[in-house]
C-alpha positions as a Markdown table, in Angstrom:
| # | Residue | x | y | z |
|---|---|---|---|---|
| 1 | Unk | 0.0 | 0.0 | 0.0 |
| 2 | Unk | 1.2 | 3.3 | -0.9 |
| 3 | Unk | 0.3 | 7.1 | -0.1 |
| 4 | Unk | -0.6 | 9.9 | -1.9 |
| 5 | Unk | -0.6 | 13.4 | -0.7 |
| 6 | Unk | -3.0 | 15.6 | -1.8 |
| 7 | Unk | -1.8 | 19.7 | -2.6 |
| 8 | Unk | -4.4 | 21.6 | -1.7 |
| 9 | Unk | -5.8 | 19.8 | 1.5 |
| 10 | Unk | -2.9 | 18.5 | 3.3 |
| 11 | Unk | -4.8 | 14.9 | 3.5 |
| 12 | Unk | -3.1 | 11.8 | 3.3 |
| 13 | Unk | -4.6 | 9.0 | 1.6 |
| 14 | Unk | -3.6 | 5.3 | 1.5 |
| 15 | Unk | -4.0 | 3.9 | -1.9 |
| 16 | Unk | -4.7 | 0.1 | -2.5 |
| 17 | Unk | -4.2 | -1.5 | -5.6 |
| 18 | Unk | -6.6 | -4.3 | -6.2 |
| 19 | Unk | -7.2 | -6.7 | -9.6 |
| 20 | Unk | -10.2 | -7.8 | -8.6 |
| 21 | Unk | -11.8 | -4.0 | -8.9 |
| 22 | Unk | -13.0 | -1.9 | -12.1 |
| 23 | Unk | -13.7 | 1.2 | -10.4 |
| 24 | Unk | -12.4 | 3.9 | -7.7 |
| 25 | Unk | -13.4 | 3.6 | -4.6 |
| 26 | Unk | -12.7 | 6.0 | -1.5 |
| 27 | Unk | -13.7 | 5.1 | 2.5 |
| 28 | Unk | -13.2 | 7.2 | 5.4 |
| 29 | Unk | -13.0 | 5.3 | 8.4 |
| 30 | Unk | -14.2 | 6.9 | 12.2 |
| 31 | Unk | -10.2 | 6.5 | 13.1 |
| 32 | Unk | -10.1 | 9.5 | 10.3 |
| 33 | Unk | -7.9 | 6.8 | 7.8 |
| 34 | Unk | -8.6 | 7.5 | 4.4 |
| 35 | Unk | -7.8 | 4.4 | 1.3 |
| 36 | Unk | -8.6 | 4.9 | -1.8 |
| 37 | Unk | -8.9 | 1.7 | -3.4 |
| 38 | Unk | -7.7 | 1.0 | -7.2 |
| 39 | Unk | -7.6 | -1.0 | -10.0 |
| 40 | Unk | -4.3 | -2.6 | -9.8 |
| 41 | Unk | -3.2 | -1.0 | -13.3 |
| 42 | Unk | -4.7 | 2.6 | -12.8 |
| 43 | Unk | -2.4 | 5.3 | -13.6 |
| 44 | Unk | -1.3 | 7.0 | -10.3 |
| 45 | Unk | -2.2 | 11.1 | -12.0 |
| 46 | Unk | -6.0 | 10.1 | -12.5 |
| 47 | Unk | -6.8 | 9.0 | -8.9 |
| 48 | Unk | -4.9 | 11.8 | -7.6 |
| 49 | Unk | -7.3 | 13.6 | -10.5 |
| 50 | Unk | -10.1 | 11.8 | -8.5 |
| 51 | Unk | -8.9 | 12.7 | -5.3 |
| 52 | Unk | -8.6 | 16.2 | -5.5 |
| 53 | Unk | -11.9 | 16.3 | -7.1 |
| 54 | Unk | -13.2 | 14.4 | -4.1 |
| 55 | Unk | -11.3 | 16.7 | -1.7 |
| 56 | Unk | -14.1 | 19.2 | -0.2 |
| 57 | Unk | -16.4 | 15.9 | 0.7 |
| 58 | Unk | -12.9 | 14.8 | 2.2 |
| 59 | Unk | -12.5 | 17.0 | 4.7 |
| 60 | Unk | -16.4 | 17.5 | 5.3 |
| 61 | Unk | -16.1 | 14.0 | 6.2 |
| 62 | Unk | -13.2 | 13.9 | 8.5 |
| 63 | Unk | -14.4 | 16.9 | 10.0 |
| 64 | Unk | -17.7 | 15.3 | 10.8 |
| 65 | Unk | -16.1 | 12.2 | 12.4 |
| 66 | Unk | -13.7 | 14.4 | 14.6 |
| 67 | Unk | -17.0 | 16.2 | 16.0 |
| 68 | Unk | -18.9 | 12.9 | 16.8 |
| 69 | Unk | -18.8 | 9.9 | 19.3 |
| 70 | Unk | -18.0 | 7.2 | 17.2 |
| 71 | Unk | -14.3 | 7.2 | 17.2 |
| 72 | Unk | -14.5 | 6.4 | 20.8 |
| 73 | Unk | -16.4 | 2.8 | 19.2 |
| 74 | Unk | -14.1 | 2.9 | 16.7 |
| 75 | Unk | -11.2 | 2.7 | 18.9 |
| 76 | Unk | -12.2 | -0.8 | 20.6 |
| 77 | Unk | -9.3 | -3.4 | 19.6 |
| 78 | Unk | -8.9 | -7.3 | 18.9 |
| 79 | Unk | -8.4 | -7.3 | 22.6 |
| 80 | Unk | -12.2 | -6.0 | 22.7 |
| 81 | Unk | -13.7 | -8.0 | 19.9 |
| 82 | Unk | -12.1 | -11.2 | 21.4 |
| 83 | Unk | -13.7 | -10.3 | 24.8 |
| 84 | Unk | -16.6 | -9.3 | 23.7 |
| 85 | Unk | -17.8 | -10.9 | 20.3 |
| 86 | Unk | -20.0 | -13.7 | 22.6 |
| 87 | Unk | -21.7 | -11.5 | 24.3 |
| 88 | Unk | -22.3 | -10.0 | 21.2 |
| 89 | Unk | -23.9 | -12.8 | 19.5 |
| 90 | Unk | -25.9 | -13.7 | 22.4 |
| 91 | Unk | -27.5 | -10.4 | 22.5 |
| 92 | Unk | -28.2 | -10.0 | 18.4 |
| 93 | Unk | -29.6 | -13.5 | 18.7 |
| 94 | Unk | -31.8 | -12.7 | 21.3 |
| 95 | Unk | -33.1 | -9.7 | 19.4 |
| 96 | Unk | -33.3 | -11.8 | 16.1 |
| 97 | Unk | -35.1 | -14.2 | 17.5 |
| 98 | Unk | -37.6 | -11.1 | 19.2 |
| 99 | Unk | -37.9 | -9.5 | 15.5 |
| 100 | Unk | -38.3 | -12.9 | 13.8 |
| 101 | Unk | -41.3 | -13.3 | 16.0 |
| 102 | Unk | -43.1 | -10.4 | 13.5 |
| 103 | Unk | -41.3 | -11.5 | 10.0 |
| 104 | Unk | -41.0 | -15.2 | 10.4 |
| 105 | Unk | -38.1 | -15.4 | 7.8 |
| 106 | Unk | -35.4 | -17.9 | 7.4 |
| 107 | Unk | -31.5 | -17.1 | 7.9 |
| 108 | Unk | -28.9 | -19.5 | 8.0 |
| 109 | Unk | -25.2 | -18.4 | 9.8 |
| 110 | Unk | -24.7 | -15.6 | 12.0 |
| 111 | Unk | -21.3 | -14.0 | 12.3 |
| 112 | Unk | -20.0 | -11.4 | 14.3 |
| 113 | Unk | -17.3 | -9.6 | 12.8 |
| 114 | Unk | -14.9 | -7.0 | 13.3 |
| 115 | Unk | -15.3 | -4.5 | 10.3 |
| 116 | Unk | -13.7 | -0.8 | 10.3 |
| 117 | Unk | -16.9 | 0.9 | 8.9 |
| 118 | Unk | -19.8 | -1.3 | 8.3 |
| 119 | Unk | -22.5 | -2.4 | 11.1 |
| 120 | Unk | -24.0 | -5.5 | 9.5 |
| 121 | Unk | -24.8 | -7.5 | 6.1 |
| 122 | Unk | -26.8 | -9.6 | 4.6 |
| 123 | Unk | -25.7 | -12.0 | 1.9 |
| 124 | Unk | -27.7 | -13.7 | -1.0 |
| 125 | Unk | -27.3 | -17.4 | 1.1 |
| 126 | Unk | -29.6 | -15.8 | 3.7 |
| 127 | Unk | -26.3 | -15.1 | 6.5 |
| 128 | Unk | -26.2 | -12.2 | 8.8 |
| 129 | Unk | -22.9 | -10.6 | 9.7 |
| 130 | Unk | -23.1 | -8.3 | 12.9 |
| 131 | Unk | -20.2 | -5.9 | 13.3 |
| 132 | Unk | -19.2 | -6.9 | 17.7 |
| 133 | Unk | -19.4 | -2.8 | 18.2 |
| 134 | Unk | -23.4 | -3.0 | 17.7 |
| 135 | Unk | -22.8 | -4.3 | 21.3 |
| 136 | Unk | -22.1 | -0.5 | 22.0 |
| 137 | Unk | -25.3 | 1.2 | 20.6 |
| 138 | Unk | -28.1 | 2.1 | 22.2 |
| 139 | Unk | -30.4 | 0.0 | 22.5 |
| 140 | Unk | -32.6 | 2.1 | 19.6 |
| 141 | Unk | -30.0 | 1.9 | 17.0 |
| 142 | Unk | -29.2 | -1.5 | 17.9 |
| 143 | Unk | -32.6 | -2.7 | 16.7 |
| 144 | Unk | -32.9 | -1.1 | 14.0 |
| 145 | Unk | -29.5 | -2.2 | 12.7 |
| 146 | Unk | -30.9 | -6.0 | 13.5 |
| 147 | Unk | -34.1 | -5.4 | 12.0 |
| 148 | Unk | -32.7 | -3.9 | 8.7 |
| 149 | Unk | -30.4 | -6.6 | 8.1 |
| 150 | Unk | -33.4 | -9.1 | 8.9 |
| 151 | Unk | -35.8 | -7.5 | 5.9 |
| 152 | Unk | -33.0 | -7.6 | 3.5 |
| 153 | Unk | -33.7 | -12.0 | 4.1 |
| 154 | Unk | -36.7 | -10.7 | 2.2 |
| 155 | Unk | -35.7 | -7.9 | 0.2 |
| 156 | Unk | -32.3 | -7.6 | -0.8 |
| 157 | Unk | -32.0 | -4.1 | -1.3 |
| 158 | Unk | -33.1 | -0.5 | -0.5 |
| 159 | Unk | -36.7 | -0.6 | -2.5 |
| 160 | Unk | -39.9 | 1.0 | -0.6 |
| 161 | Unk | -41.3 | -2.7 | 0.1 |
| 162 | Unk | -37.3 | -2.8 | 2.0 |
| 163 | Unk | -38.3 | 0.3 | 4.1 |
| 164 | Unk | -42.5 | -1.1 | 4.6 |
| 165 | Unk | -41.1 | -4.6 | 6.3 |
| 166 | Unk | -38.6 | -2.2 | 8.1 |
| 167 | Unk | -41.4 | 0.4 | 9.6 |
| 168 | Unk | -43.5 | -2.7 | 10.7 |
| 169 | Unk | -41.1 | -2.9 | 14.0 |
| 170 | Unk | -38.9 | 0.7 | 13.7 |
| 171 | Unk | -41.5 | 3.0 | 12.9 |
| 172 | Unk | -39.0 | 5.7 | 13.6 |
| 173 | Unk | -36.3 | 4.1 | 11.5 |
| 174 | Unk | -35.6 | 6.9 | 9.3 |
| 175 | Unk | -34.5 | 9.3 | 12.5 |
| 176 | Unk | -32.0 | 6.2 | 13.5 |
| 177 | Unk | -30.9 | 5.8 | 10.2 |
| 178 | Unk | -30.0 | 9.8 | 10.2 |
| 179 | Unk | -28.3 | 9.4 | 13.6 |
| 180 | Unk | -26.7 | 6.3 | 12.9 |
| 181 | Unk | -25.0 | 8.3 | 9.8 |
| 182 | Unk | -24.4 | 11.7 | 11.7 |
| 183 | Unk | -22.6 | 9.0 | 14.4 |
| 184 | Unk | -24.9 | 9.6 | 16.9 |
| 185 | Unk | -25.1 | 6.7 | 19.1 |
| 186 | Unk | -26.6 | 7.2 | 22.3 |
């Protein structure tokens, strides 16, 4: 991995060369780490192109993580996710099995992961994956995060029938959704 420098903001960005990629892609992580992610032969001059482009949302971005809480998630270590990652998947069962009580859908394998930026999945052979750090959230956001990733058993992406099967047990899920992006957790 390699860095590149941009001019005109002072940000550093970590570039990862992939050949399994077609397009750019750019994440900002809580711990304020930026990677831009590649195709493996890209020509250095166009993602910095890209980059620079990119550079207002950039620093909008880092800015907003530096004035929110979750960093101090962020932060939590292997140490934590070792300690913690059972009690994790005790509680997410618990509430899967709660939710499940309204949708009645089938899931296979639930994993609990340590991921830099993303609070849960659902893949196309019906298995969850639960970031530990949900273990963190208020109990609101928690929920929600749970429930979403329960509809998409049924729905498999963002479509308003998504959101309907959603709203049947987080009526207010678009206010959590906002907070959850704003990084407010409590």
């Amino acid at each position: 991995m390699s860095q590149i420098k941009l001019k005109k903001s002072n940000i550093v960005c970590q570039l990862e060369r992939r050949r399994n990629i077609k397009n750019l892609s750019l994440s900002v992580y809580p711990s304020g780490e930026v990677i831009v992610r590649a195709p493996y032969f890209y020509p250095k001059f166009l993602i910095t192109k890209f980059l620079e482009k990119k550079s207002n949302w950039l620093i909008k971005k880092i800015n907003s993580l530096k004035n929110n809480q979750l960093p101090t998630i962020s932060q939590k270590t292997k140490a934590d996710y070792l300690k913690d990652k059972e009690r994790a998947r005790e509680l997410i069962l618990e509430r899967l099995k709660y939710f499940n009580q309204y949708y009645n859908f089938k899931f296979e394998k639930v994993r609990i992961k340590n991921q830099k930026s993303t609070w849960g999945s659902c893949s196309k052979k019906a298995n969850l994956n639960f970031n530990f750090r949900i273990l963190y959230l208020s109990d609101q956001l928690r929920d929600y995060i749970i429930v979403h990733e329960l509809c998409h058993l049924k729905e498999l992406n963002h479509s308003a029938k998504f959101w309907s099967l959603v709203s049947l047990t987080i009526p207010n899920y678009k206010i959590l959704r906002k907070n959850l992006k704003k990084g407010i957790i409590n």
